[in-house]
mmCIF file of the C-alpha atoms, coordinates in Angstrom:
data_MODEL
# 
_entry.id   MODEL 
# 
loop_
_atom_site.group_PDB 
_atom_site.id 
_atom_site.type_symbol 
_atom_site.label_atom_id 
_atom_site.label_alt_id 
_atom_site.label_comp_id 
_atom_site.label_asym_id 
_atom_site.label_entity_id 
_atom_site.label_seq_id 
_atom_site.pdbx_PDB_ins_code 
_atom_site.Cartn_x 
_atom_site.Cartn_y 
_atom_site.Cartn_z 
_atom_site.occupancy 
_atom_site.B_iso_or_equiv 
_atom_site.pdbx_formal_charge 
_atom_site.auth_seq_id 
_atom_site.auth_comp_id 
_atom_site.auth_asym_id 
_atom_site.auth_atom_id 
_atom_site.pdbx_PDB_model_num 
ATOM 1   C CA . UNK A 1 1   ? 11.106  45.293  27.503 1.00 0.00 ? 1   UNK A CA 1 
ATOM 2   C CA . UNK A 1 2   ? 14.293  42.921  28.207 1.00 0.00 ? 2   UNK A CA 1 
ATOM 3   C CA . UNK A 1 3   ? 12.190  40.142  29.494 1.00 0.00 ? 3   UNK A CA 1 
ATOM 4   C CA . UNK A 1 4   ? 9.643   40.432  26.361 1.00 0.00 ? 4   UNK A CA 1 
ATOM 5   C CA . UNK A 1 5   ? 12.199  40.821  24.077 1.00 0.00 ? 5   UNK A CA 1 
ATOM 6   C CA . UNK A 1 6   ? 13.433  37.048  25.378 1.00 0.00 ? 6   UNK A CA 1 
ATOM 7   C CA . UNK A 1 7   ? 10.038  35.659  25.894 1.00 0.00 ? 7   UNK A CA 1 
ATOM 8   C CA . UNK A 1 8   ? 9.843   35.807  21.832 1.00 0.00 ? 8   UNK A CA 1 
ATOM 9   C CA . UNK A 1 9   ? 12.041  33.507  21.213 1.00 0.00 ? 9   UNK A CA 1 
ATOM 10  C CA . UNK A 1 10  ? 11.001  31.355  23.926 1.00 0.00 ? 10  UNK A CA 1 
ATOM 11  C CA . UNK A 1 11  ? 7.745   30.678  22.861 1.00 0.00 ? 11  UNK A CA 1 
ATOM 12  C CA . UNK A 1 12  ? 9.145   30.154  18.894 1.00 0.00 ? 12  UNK A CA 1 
ATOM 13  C CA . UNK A 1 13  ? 11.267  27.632  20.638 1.00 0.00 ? 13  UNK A CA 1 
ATOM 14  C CA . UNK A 1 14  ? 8.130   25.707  22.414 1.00 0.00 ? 14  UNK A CA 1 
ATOM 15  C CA . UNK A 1 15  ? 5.895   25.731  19.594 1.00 0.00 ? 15  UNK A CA 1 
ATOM 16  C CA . UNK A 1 16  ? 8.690   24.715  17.084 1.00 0.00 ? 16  UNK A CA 1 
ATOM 17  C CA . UNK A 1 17  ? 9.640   22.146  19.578 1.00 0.00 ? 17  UNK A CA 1 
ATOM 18  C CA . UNK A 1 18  ? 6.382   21.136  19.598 1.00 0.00 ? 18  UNK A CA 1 
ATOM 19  C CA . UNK A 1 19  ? 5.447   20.494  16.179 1.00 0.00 ? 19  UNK A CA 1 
ATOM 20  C CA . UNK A 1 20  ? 8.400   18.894  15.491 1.00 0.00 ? 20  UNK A CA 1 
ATOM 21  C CA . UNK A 1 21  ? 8.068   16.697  18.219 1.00 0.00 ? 21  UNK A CA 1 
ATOM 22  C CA . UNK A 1 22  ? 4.486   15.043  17.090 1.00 0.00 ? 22  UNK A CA 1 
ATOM 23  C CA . UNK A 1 23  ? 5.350   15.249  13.482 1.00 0.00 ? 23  UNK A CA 1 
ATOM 24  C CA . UNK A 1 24  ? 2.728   17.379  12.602 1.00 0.00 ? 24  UNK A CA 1 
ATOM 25  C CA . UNK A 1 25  ? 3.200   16.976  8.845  1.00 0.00 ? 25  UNK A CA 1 
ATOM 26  C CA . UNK A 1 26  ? 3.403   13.177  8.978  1.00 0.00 ? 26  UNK A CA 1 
ATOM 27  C CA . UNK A 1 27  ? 0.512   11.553  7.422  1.00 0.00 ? 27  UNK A CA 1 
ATOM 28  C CA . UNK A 1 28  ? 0.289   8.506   9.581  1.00 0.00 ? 28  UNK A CA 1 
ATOM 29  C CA . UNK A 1 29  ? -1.701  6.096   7.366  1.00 0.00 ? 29  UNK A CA 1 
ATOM 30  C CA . UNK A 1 30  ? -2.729  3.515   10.352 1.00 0.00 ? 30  UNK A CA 1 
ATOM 31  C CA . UNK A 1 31  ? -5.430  4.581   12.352 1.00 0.00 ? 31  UNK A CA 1 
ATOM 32  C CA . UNK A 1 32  ? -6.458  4.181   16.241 1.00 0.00 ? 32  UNK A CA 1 
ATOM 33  C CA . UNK A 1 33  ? -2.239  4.060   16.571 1.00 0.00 ? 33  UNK A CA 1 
ATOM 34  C CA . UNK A 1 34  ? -2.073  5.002   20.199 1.00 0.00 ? 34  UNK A CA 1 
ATOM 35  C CA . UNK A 1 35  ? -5.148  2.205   21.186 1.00 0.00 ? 35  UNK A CA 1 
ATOM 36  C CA . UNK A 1 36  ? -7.575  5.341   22.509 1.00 0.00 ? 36  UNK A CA 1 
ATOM 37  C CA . UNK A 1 37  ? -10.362 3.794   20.612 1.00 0.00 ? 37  UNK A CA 1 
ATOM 38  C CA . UNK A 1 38  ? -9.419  0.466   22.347 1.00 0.00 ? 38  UNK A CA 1 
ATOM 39  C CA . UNK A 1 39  ? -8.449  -2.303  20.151 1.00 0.00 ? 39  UNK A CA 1 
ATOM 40  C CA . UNK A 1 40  ? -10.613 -0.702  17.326 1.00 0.00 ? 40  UNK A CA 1 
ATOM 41  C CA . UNK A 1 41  ? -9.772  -1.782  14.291 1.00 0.00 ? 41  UNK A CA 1 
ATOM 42  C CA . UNK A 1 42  ? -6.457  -4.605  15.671 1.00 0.00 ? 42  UNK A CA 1 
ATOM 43  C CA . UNK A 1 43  ? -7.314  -8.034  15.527 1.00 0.00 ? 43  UNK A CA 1 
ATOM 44  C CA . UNK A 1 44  ? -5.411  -11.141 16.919 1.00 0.00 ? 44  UNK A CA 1 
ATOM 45  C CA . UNK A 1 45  ? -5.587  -13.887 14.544 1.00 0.00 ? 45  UNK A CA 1 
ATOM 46  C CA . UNK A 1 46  ? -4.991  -17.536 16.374 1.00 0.00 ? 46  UNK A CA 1 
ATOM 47  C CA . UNK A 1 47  ? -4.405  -20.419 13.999 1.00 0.00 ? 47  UNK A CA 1 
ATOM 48  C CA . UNK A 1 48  ? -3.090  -23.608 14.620 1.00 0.00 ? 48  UNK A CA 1 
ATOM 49  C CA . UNK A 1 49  ? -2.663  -24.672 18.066 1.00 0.00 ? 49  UNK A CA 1 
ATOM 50  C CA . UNK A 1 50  ? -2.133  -20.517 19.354 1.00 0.00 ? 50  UNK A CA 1 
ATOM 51  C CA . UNK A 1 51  ? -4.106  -18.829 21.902 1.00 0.00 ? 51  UNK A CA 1 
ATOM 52  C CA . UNK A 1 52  ? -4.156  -15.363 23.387 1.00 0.00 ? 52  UNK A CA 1 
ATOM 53  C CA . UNK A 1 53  ? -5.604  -12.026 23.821 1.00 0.00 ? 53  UNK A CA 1 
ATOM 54  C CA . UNK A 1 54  ? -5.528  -8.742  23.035 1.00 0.00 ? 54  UNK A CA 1 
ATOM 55  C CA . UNK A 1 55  ? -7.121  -5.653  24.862 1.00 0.00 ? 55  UNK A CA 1 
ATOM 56  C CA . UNK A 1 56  ? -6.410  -1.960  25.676 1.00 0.00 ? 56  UNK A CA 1 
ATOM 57  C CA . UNK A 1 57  ? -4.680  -1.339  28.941 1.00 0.00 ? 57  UNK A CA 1 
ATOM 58  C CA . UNK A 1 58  ? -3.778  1.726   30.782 1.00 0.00 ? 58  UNK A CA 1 
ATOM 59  C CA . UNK A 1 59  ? -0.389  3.192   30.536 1.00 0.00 ? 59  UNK A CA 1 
ATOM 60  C CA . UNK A 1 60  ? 1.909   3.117   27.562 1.00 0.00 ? 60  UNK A CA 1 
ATOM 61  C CA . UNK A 1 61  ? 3.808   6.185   26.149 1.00 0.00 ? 61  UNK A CA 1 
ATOM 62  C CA . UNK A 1 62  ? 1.784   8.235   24.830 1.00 0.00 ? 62  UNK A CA 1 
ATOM 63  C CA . UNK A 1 63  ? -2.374  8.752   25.584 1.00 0.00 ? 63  UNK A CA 1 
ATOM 64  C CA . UNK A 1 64  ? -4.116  7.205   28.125 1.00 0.00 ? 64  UNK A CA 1 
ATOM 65  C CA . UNK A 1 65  ? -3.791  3.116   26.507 1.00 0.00 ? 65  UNK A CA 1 
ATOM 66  C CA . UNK A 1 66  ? -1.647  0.925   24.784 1.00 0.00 ? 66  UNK A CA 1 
ATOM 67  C CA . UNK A 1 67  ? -2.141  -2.596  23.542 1.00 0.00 ? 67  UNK A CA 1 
ATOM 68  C CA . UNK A 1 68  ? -1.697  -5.596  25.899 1.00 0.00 ? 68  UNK A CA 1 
ATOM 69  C CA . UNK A 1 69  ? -0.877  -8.920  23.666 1.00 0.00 ? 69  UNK A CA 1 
ATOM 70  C CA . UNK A 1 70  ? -1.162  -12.237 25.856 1.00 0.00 ? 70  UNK A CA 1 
ATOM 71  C CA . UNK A 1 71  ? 0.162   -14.856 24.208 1.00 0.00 ? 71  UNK A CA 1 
ATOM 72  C CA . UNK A 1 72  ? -1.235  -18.220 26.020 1.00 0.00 ? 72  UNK A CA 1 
ATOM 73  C CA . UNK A 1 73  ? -0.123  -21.374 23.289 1.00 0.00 ? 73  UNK A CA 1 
ATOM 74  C CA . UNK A 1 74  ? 1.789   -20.587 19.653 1.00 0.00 ? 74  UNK A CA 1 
ATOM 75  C CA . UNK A 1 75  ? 2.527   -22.897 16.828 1.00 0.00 ? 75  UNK A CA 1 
ATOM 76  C CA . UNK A 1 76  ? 2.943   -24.747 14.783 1.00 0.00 ? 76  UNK A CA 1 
ATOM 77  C CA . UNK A 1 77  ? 4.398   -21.704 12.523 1.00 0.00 ? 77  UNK A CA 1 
ATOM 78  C CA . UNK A 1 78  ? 6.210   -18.587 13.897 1.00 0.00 ? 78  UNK A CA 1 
ATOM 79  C CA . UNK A 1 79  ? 2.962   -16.469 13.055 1.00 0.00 ? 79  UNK A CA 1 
ATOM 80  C CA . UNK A 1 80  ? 0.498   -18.137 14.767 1.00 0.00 ? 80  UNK A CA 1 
ATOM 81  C CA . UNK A 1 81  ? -0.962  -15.872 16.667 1.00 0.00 ? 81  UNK A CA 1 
ATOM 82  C CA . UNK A 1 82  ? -0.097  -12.916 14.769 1.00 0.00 ? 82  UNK A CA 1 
ATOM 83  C CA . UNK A 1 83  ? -1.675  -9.239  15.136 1.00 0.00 ? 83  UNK A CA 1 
ATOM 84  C CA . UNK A 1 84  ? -3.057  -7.588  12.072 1.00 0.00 ? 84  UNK A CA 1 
ATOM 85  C CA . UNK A 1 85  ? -3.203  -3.114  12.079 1.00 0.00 ? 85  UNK A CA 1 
ATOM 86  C CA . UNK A 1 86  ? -5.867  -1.745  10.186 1.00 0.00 ? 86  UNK A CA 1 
ATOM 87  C CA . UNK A 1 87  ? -5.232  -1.702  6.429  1.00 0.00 ? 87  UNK A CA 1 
ATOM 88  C CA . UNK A 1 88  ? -3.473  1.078   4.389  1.00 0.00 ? 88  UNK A CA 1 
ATOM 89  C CA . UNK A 1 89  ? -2.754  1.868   0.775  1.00 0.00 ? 89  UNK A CA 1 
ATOM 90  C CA . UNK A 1 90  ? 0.793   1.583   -0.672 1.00 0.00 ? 90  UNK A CA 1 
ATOM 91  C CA . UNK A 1 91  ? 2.863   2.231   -4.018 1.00 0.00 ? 91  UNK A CA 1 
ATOM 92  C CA . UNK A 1 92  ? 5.238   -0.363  -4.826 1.00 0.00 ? 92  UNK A CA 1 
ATOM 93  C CA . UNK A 1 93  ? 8.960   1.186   -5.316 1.00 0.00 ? 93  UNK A CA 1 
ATOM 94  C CA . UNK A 1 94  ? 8.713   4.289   -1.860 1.00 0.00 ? 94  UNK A CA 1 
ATOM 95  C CA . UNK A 1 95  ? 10.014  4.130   1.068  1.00 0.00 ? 95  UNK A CA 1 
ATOM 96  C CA . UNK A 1 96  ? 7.559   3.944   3.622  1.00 0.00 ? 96  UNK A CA 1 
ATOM 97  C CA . UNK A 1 97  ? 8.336   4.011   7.734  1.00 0.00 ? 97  UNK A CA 1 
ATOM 98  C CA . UNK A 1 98  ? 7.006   1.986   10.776 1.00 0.00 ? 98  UNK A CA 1 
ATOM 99  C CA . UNK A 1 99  ? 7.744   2.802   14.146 1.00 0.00 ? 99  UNK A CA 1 
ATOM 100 C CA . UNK A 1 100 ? 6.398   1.621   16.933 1.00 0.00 ? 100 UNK A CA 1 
ATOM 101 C CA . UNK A 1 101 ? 7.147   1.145   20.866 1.00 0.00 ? 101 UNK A CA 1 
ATOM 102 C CA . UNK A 1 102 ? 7.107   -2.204  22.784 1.00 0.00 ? 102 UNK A CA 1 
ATOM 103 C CA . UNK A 1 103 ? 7.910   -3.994  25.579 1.00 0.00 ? 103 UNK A CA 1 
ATOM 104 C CA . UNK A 1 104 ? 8.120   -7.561  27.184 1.00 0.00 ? 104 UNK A CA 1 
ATOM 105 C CA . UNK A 1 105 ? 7.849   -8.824  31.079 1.00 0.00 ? 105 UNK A CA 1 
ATOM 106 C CA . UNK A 1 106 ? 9.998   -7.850  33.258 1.00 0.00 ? 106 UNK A CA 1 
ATOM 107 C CA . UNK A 1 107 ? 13.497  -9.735  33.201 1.00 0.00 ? 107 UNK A CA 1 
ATOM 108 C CA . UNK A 1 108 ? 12.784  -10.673 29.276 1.00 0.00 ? 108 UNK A CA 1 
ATOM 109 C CA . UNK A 1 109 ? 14.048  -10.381 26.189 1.00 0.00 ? 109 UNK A CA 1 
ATOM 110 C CA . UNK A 1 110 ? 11.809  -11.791 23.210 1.00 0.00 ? 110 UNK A CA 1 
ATOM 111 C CA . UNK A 1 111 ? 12.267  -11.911 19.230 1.00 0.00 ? 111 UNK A CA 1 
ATOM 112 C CA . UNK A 1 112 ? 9.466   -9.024  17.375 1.00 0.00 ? 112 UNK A CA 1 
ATOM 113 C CA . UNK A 1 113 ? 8.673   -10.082 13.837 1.00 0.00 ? 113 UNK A CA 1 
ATOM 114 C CA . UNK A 1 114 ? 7.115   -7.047  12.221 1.00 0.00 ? 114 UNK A CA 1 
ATOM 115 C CA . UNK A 1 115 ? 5.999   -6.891  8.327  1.00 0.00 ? 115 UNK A CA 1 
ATOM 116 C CA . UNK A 1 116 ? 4.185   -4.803  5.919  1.00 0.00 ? 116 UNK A CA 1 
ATOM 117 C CA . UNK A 1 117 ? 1.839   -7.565  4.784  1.00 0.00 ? 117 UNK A CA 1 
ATOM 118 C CA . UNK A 1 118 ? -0.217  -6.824  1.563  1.00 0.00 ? 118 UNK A CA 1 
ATOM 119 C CA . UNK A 1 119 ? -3.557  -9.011  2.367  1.00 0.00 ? 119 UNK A CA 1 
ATOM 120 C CA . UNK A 1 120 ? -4.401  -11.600 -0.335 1.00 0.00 ? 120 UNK A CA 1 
ATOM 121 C CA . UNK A 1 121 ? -0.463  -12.488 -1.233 1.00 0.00 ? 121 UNK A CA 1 
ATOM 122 C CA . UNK A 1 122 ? 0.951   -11.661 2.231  1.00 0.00 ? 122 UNK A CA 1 
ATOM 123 C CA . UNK A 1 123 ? 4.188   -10.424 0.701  1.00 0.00 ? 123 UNK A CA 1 
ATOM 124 C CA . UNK A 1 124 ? 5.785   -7.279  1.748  1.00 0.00 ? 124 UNK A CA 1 
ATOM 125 C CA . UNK A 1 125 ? 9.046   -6.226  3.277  1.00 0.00 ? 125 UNK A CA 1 
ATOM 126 C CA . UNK A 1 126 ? 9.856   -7.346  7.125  1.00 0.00 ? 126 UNK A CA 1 
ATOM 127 C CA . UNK A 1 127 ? 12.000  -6.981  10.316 1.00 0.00 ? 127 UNK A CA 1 
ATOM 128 C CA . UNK A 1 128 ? 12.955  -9.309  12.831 1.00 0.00 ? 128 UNK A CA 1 
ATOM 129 C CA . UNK A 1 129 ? 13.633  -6.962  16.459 1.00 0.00 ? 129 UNK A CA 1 
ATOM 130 C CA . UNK A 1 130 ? 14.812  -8.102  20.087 1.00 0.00 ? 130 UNK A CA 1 
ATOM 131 C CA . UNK A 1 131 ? 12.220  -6.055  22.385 1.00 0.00 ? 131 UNK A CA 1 
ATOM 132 C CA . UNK A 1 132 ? 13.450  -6.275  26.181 1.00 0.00 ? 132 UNK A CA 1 
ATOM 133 C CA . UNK A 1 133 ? 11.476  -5.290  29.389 1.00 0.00 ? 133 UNK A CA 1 
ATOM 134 C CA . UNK A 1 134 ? 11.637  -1.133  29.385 1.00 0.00 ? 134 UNK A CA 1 
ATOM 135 C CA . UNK A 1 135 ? 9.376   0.990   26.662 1.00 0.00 ? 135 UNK A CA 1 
ATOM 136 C CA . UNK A 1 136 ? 11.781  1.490   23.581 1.00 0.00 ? 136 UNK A CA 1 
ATOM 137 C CA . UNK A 1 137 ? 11.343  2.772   19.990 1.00 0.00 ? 137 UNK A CA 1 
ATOM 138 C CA . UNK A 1 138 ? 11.739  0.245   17.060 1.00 0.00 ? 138 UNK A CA 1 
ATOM 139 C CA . UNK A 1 139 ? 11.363  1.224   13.501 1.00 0.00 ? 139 UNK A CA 1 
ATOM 140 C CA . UNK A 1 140 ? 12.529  0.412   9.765  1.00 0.00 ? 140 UNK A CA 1 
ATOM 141 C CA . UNK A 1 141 ? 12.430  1.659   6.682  1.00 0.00 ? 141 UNK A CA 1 
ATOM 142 C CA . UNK A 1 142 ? 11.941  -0.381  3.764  1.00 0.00 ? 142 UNK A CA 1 
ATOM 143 C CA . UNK A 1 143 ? 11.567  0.425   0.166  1.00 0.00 ? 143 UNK A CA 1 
ATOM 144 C CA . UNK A 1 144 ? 8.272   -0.959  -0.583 1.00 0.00 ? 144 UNK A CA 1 
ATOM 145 C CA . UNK A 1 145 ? 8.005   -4.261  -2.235 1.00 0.00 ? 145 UNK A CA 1 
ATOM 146 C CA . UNK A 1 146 ? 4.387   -4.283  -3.091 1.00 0.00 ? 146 UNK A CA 1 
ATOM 147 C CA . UNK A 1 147 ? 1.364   -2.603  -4.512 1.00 0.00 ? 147 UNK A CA 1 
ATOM 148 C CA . UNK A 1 148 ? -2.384  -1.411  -3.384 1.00 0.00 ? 148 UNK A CA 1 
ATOM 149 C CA . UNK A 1 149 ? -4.593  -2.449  -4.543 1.00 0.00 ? 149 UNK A CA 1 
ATOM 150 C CA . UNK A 1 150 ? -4.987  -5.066  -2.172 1.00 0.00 ? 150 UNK A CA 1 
ATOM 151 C CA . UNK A 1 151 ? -4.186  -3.385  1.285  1.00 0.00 ? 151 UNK A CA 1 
ATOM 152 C CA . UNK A 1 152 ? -1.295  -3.579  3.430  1.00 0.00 ? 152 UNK A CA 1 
ATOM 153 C CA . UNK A 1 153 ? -1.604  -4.263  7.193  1.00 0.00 ? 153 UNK A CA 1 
ATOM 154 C CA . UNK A 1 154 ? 1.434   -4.552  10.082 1.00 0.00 ? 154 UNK A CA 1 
ATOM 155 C CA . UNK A 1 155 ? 1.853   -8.053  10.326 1.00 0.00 ? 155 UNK A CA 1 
ATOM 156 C CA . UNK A 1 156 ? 3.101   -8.384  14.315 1.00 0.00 ? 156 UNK A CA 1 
ATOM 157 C CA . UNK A 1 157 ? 3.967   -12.593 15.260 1.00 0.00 ? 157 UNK A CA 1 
ATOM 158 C CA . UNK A 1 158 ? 5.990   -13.787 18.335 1.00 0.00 ? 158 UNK A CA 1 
ATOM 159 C CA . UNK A 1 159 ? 8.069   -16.572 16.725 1.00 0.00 ? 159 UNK A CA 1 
ATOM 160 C CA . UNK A 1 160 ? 6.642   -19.165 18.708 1.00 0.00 ? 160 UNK A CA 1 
ATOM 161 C CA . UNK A 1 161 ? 7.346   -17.229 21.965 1.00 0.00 ? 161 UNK A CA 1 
ATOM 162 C CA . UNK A 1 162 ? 4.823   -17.023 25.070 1.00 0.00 ? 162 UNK A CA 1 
ATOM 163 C CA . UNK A 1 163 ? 5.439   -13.939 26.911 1.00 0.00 ? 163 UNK A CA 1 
ATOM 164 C CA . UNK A 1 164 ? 3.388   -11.117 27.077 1.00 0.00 ? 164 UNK A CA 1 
ATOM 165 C CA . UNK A 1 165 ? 3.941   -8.019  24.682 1.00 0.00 ? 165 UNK A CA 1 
ATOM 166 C CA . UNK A 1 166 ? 2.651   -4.614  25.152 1.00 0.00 ? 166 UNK A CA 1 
ATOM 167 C CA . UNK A 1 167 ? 3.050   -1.996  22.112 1.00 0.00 ? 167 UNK A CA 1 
ATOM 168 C CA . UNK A 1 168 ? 2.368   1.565   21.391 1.00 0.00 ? 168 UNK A CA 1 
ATOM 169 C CA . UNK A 1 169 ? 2.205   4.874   19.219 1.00 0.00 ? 169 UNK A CA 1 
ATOM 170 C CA . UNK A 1 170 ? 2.128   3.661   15.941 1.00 0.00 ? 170 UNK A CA 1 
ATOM 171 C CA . UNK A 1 171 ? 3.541   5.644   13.128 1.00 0.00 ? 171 UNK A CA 1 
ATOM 172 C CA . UNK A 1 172 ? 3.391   4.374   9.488  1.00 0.00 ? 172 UNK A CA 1 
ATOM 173 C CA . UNK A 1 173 ? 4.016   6.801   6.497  1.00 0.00 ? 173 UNK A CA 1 
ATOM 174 C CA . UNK A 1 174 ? 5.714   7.095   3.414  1.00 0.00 ? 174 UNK A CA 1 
ATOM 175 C CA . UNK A 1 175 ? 9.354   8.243   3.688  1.00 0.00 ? 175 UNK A CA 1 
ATOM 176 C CA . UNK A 1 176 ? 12.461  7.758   5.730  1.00 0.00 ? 176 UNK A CA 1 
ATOM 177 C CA . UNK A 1 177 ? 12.599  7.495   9.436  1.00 0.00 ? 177 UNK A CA 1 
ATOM 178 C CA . UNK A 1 178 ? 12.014  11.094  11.498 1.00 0.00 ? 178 UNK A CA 1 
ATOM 179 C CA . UNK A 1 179 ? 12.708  10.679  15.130 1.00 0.00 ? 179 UNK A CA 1 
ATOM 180 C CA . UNK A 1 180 ? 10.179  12.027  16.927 1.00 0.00 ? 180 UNK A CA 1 
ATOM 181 C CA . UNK A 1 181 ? 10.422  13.688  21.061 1.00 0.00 ? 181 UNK A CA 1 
ATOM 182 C CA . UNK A 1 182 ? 7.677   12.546  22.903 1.00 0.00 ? 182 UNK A CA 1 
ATOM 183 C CA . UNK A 1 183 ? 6.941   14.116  26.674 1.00 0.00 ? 183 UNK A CA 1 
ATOM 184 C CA . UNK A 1 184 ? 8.339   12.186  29.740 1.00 0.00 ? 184 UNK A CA 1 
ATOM 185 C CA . UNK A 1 185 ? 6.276   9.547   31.557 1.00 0.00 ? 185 UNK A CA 1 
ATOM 186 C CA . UNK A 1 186 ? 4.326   11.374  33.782 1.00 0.00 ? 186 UNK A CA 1 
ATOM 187 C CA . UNK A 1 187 ? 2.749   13.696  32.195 1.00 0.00 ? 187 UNK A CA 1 
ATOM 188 C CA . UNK A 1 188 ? 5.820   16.107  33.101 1.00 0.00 ? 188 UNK A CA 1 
ATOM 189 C CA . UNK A 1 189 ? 5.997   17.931  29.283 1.00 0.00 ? 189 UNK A CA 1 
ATOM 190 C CA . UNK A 1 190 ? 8.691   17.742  26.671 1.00 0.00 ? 190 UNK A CA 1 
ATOM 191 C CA . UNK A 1 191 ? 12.224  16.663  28.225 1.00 0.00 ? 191 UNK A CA 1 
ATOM 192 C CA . UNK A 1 192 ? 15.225  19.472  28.149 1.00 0.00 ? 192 UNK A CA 1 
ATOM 193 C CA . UNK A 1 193 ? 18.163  19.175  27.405 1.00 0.00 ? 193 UNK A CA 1 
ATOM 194 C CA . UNK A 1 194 ? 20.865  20.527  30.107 1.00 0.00 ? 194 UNK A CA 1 
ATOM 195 C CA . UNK A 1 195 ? 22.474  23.345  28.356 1.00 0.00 ? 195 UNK A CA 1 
ATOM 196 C CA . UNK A 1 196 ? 20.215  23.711  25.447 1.00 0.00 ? 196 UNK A CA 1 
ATOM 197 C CA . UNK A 1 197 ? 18.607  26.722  24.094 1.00 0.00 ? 197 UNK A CA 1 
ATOM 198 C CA . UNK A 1 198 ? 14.932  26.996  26.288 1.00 0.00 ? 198 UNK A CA 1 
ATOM 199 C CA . UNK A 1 199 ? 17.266  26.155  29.309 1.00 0.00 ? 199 UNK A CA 1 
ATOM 200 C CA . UNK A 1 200 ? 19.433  29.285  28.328 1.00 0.00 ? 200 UNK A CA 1 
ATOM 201 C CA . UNK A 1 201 ? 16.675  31.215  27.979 1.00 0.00 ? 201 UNK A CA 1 
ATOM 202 C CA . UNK A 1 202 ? 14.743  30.705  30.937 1.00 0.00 ? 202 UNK A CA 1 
ATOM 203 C CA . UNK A 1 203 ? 17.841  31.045  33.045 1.00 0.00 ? 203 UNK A CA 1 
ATOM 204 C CA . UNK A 1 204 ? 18.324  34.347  31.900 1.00 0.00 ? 204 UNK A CA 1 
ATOM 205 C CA . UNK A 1 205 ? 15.009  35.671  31.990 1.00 0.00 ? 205 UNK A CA 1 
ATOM 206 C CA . UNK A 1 206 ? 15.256  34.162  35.543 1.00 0.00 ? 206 UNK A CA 1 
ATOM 207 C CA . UNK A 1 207 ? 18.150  36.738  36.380 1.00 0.00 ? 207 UNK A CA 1 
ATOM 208 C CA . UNK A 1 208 ? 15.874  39.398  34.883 1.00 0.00 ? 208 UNK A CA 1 
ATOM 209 C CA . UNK A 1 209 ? 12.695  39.637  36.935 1.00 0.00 ? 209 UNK A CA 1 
# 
């Protein structure tokens, strides 16, 4: 009865931990975000004198893919290439959230230019990140500068940079920023915290048996 009576609380724990973890109850209005249906739906756009690639490659941090960006030749302007997501709706005046992971070769650091581009007037509110060489979160908030109809796409250029990008788990919704756990490379399930509460708990069920 003692070890049931702390199993409870362990499992609320999980499945709490869970749910808030994937942000269950965030619409996420770009779809194919973690590149499972390949590029589906991304396109590279070359103009000028740019060249490159995109594809779906194995690894990433979440899924089985994320989305390898070669980047052979750039110019003359800082958004040629550029990637395009697929489009979305959006009300001028809200808040709305993208966050995404990325990464650059090894031993790099590189300047990200990521926008919410309305097609047709490609206005819309932008940031300007430093990615380095190890998986990392970016993400910004911006009250939302533009209105749907037309559609909005992430605008992603490499101001005129050549190395090679790779980006991942896309999350664009309306509202502020909510951090989000994701499991540990590997495969190895949601990290825990030393000392935290399912740590506790296990322990003493541990002592129990």
């Amino acid at each position: 009865m003692r070890i049931l009576k702390l199993l409870i609380p362990l499992f609320l724990l999980l499945i709490g931990g869970m749910v808030g973890s994937y942000g269950a109850e965030i619409e996420n209005l770009v779809s194919n975000p973690d590149f499972e249906e390949g590029t589906n739906g991304w396109k590279l756009n070359v103009g000028g004198n740019s060249a490159g690639l995109i594809k779906a490659e194995k690894g990433g941090v979440t899924g089985d893919f994320c989305l390898f960006a070669q980047i052979d030749a750039v110019g003359p302007d800082d958004w040629n290439p550029e990637i395009h997501s697929p489009s979305f709706e959006v009300k001028a005046g809200k808040i709305y959230t993208c966050a995404f992971w990325a990464k650059t070769e090894q031993g790099k650091t590189r300047p990200l230019y990521v926008k919410f581009e309305q097609l047709d007037t490609w206005e819309g509110p932008s940031k300007t990140f430093t990615i380095t060489d190890e998986w990392a979160e970016y993400y910004f908030s911006p009250n939302m500068t533009v209105q749907s109809p037309p559609s909005v796409v992430i605008h992603i250029d490499f101001r005129k940079q050549k190395e090679d990008v790779w980006l991942d788990h896309f999350r664009v919704y309306q509202g502020e920023y909510v951090e989000e756990k994701l499991p540990q490379p590997g495969g190895k399930g949601m990290a825990v915290r030393p000392g935290g509460k399912l740590v506790t708990l296990w322990a003493d069920i541990k002592s129990h048996r």
